[in-house]
N, C-alpha and C positions, 0 to 999 in steps of 0.2 A: 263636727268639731273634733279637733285632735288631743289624745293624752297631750297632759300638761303638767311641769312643776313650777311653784311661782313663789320666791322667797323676796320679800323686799324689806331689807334690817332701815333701812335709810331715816333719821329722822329728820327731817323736811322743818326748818323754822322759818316761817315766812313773815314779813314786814316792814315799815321803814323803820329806821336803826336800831334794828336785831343785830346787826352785825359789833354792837358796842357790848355784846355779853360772849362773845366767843371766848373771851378766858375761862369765866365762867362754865360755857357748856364744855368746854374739852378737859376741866381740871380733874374730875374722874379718870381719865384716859392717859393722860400725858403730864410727863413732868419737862421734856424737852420734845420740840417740837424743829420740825424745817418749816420755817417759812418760805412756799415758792411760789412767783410771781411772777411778770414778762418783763414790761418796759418801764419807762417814770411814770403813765398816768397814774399807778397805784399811788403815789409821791403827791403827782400835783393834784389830785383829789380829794388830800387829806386822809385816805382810806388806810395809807400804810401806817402813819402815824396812830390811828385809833385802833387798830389792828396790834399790834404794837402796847399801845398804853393798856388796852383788853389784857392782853396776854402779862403784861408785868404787873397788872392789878393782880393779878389770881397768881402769881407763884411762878408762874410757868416762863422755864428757861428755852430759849430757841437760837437756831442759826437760819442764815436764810440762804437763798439759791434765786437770784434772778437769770432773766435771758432769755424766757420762754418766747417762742414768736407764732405763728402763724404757721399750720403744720409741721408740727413739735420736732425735734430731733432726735435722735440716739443720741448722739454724742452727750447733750446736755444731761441728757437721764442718766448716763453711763456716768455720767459727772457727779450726778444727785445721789447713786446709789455709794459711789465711793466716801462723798462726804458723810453721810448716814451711816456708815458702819464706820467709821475715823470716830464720828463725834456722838456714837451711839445715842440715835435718836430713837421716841419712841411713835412717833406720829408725824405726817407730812400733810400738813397744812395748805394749800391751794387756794390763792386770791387772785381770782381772774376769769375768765370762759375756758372754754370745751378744752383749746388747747394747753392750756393749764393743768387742768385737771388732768385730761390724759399725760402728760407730763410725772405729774406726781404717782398718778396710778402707777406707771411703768417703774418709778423709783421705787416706790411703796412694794411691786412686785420682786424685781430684783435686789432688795439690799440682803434677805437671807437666803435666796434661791441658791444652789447646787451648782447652778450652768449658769452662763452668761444670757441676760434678760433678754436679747432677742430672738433666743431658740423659742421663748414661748410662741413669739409671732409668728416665726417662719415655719414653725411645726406644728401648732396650732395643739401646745399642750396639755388637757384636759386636767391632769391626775397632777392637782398642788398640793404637796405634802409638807412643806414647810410652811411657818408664819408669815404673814403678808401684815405689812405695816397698815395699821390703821389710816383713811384717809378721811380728813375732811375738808370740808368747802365754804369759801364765798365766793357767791358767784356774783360776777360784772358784767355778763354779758349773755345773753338767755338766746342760745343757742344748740348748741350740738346735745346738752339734755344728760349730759356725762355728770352732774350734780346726782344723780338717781340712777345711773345707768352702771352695769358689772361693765363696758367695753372700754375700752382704750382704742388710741391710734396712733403710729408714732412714725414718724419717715427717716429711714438711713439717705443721708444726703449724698454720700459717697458712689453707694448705687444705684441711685434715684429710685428706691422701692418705698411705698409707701403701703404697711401693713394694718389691719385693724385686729384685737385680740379681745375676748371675751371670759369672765367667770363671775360666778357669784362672790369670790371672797373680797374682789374688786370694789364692789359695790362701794359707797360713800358711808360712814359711819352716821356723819350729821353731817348737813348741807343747810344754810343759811341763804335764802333769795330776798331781797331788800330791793324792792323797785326803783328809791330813790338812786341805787349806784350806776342805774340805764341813763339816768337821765343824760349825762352828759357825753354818748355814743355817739358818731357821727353818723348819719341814715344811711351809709352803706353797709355798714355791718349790723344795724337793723336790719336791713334786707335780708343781705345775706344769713343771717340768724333765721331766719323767718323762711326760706328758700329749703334750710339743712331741716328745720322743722318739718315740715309739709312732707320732704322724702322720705325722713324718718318714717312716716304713716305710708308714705306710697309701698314703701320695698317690704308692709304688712300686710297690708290692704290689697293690694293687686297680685292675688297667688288664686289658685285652683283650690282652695280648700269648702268647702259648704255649712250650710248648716252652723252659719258664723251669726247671727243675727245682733246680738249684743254686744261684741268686739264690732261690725261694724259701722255701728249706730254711736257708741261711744269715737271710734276715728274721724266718724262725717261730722259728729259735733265738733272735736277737736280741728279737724281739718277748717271748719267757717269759723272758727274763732279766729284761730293763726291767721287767715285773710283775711278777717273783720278788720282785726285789730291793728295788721300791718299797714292797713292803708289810713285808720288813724294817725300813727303814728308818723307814715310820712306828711300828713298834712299837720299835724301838731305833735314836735315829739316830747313835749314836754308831759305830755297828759299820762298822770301814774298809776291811772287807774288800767291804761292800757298797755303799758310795761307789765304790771302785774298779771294782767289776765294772760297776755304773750308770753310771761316765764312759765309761769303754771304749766300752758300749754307747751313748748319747750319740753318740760320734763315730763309730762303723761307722753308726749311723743316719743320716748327714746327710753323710758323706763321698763317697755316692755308691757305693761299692764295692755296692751292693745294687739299685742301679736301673741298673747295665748290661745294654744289651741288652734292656730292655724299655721300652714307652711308662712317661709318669710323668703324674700326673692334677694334686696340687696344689691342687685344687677347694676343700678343704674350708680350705687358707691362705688363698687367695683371699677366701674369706666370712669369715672370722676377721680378717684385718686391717681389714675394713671397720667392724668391731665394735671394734677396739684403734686405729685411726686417730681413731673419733669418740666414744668412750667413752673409750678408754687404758685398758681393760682388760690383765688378765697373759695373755701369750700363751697359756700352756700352759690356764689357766681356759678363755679362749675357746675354745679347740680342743674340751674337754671337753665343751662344750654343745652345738657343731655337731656332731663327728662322728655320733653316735648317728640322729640324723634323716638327715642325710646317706646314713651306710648303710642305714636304712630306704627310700629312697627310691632307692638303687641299687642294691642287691641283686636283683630281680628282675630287672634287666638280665644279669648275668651269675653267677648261682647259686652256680657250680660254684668258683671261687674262693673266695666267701663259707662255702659249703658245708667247701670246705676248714681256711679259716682257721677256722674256729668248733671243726671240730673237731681240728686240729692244736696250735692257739694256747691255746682258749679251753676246750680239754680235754670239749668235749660229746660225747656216745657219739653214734655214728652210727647212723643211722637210713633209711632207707626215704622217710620227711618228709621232705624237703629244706628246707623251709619252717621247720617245726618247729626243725630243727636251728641254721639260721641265725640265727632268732630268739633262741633259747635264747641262741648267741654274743653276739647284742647287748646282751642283758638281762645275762650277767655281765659285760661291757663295762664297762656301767653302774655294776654293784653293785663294780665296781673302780675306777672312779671315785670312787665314796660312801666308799670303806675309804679311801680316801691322801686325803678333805677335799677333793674337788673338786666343783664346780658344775657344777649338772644345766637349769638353767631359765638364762632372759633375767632374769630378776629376781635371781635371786641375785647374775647377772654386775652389779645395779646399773642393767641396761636397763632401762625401761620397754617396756609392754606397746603402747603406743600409737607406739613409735619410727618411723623413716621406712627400714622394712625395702625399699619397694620401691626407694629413692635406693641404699639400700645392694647391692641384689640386681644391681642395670642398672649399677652400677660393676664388679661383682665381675666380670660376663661379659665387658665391654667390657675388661676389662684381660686376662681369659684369654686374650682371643685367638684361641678355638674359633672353628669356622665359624658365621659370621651372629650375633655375640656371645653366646655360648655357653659356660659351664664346662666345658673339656677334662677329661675322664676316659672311666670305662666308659661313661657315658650321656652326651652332649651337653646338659646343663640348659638352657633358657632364661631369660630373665630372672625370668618368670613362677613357673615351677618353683623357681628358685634360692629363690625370696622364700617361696617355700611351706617350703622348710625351718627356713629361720630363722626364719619363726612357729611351726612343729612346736616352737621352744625353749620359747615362751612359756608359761609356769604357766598353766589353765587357769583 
C-alpha cells in the first residue's frame, strides 16, 4: 500500500425530504447564493419551487443560472463566474447530477481565480491560492459521485476537448441525497449512472499496486451492490430502497475513500471523453463500450487482480484456467450491460465505423500523461494500442 493523504470536509445528509431543510443547512454559510441547475424537470418536479421556499424560509437571498446539459460547458461556467462576481455571491448551490455539479465547481473555482478558469484544466494547476466559493448540492441523479468528489469536468465545445480537474478545496461543503428525487429518472440514465459508477472503481481497482487488501474488499462490496441494485431497478424503478443503496454507492465510488494508497489508472475516462467531447455521447453509455476491450487488452498484464475480480465480483467459480476465468468475468460484464439497456458497439453509441479513432487515441495518451504519451494504468498503452481498443468497439 502506498503513502496516502485523505481529507473529506463533505457533510453527506441523506433521506427522503431532507432536501426541504436546505435553507436551513446553508444559513451559517451564505447570505446570497446561485441557484444552478439544467433543464425544466427541476420545475415540473416541484423540486425548484421547495428549493426555493427552503431558501426564502431561512433569509437567504439568491440568483439562479440554468442551462446545464449533459457534458457541461465552458461557456456556461464562464457565464456563472461572471454573474457571481456582478452579483457578489457567496455560495453556489447545485440541483441536479454529476454534470451540474461539475458546473458549479468550475464557477465556484473561477469567480476569484487570477487566470481564466480553464488554465486550471489545461494545466492541471495544483497550487490554489485564492478563495474557492463554497459548493453545495442536491443531488438528482446518483451518478458520477461529484456530490463528495474534489473533481470536476467540464468540455470546451469549441475545440471539442473535454477536460477533467481535481482538488480538495473542490470538494462539496454539504451535499443532500434524497432517493425520493430518483424516482422519476428514466432507466437510461439509471444505467448510465450505474455504468460511470462501476468505472469509477475500475480505473482504482485495476493498477499494479499490492498489499491493497482492505481497499479491495470495500470496492468488490461496492462493485455488487452497484450491480445488485441496477438490475432492480431496471425491473422495478420505483423501489427507494434501491435508489438509495445506488446513491450511497455512487458516492463511495468517486469520493476517493477506495483508491487510497493505491496507484489509479483512469485510462478508460481518458478514451471515453474523447468519444463524449466529439460525439456528446452519455458518459456512463461511453464507458460501457470501452471498458470491455479495454480489459481484454489488459488483463494479460496483470492476471491475478482480473482473476480476482471476476471471481469475487463477477461471481465465476474458480478455476485452474486463469484465462478461462477472467474471460468468463468479461463476458458477464457484458451480458450486465445488455440487462440495464446499455451499449455494446461504436454504432450504437451513434459513432460511425469509419470515425477518426486515431485523432482520438494520440489525444487520450497525450493528456494522460504516462511516460512518452501513454495511458497510465496496469499497462502503459501507446497511442497505437489505445486506438486498437476503440476499434475492438466497432460492430464488425
Amino acid at each position: 500500500m502506498l503513502n496516502f493523504q485523505y481529507h473529506n470536509p463533505t457533510r453527506y445528509v441523506y433521506g427522503p425530504g431532507e432536501h426541504h431543510r436546505i435553507g436551513a443547512l446553508l444559513k451559517p454559510f451564505a447570505s446570497k447564493v446561485l441557484l444552478h441547475y439544467g433543464g425544466g424537470s427541476v420545475k415540473r418536479t416541484g423540486l425548484y419551487n421547495a428549493v426555493v421556499a427552503s431558501l426564502e424560509a431561512a433569509g437567504i437571498d439568491f440568483i439562479e443560472l440554468s442551462g446545464v446539459k449533459p457534458n457541461p460547458s465552458l461557456s456556461l461556467v464562464r457565464k456563472g463566474i461572471d454573474l457571481c462576481r456582478r452579483e457578489q455571491v457567496d455560495l453556489v448551490l447545485a440541483v441536479g447530477g454529476g454534470s451540474v455539479i461539475d458546473s458549479a465547481k468550475g464557477i465556484a473555482l473561477g469567480v476569484h481565480a487570477p487566470i481564466d478558469v480553464w488554465q486550471y484544466y489545461t494545466d492541471c494547476i495544483d497550487d490554489i491560492r485564492h478563495d474557492v466559493l463554497p459548493v453545495a448540492t442536491i443531488l438528482t441523479l446518483p451518478a458520477a459521485g461529484s456530490e463528495n468528489s474534489p473533481n470536476t469536468v467540464l468540455t470546451d465545445e469549441e475545440h471539442e476537448l473535454k477536460l477533467g480537474y481535481g482538488h480538495s478545496k473542490l470538494r462539496p461543503l454539504l451535499s443532500i441525497v434524497n432517493p425520493e428525487l430518483f424516482l422519476t429518472l428514466p432507466p437510461n440514465q439509471m444505467a448510465n449512472g450505474a455504468s460511470d459508477m462501476l468505472c469509477h472503481i475500475f480505473e482504482r481497482y485495476f493498477t499494479n499496486t499490492g498489499d491493497t487488501q482492505l481497499s479491495d474488499a470495500l470496492s468488490e462490496a461496492t462493485m455488487r451492490t452497484i450491480m445488485q441494485q441496477a438490475l432492480v431497478l431496471a425491473a422495478n424503478p420505483t423501489d427507494l430502497n434501491a435508489w438509495g443503496q445506488l446513491g450511497l454507492s455512487g458516492t463511495i465510488a468517486h469520493n476517493d475513500l477506495l483508491g487510497i494508497g493505491r496507484e489509479q489508472s483512469w485510462a478508460c475516462h481518458m478514451l471515453e471523453h474523447e468519444l463524449s467531447a466529439v460525439y456528446d455521447v452519455p458518459h456512463g453509455a461511453g464507458l460501457a463500450v470501452i471498458v470491455p476491450p479495454y480489459m481484454e487488452a489488459t488483463w494479460p498484464h496483470n492476471p491475478g487482480i482480473f482473476y480476482q475480480w471476476a471471481t469475487n465480483v463477477m461471481g465465476v467459480t474458480p478455476s485452474r484456467n486463469t484465462e478461462a476465468v477472467i474471460r468468463e468475468g468479461i463476458a458477464r460484464l457484458r451480458s450486465w450491460y445488455r440487462a440495464i439497456g446499455l451499449p455494446q458497439t461504436m454504432q450504437e453509441l451513434g459513432i460511425p465505423a469509419d470515425a477518426n479513432f486515431t485523432r482520438m487515441a494520440e489525444s487520450a495518451c497525450q493528456r494522460s500523461g504516462g511516460p512518452g504519451n501513454t495511458l497510465l494504468g496496469i499497462y502503459p498503452f501507446n497511442a497505437r494500442e489505445a486506438e486498437a481498443i476503440l476499434r475492438a468497439a466497432v460492430a464488425p
